[in-house]
N, C-alpha and C positions, 0 to 999 in steps of 0.2 A: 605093710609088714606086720608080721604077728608079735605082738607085746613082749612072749617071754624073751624071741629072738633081740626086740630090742634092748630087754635088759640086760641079754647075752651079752650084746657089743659095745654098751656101757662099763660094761664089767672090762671087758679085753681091752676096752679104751683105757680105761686107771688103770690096767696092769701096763699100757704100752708107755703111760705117761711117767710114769713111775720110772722106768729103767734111765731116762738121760737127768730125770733130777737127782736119781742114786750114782751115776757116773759124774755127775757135777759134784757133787760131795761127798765121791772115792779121793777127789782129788783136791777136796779140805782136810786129808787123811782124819776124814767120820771113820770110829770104830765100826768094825763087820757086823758086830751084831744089833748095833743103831740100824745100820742100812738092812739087815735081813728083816728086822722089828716093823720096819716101815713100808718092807715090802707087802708080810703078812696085814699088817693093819690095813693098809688098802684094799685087798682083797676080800679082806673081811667085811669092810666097811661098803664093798661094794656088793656084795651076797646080803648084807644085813637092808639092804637099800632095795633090794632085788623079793627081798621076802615081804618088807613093809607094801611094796608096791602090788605085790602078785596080791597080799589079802584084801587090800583096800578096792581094787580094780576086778572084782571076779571076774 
């Protein structure tokens, strides 16, 4: 498989992991915007993970 693809599905992977730990703790009644905060941090933190690896690997 080609590298960027796999950082693609690493990436789609933290976004899918993320939705039943955010439904776990819909129902600690966590504030909305805890769970939106922590959606985007994942994301982020999986593009920023995606960018370190794309320059270190040309």
């Amino acid at each position: 498989m080609s590298d960027r693809l796999v950082i693609f599905l690493v990436i789609v992977l933290i976004g899918l992991v993320s939705t039943p730990v955010s439904m776990a703790l819909a129902d600690l009644d966590v504030p909305d915007w805890a769970l939106f905060s922590g959606h985007v941090s994942m994301f982020l933190a999986g593009l920023i993970c995606a960018e370190i690896g794309r320059r270190t690997n040309p």
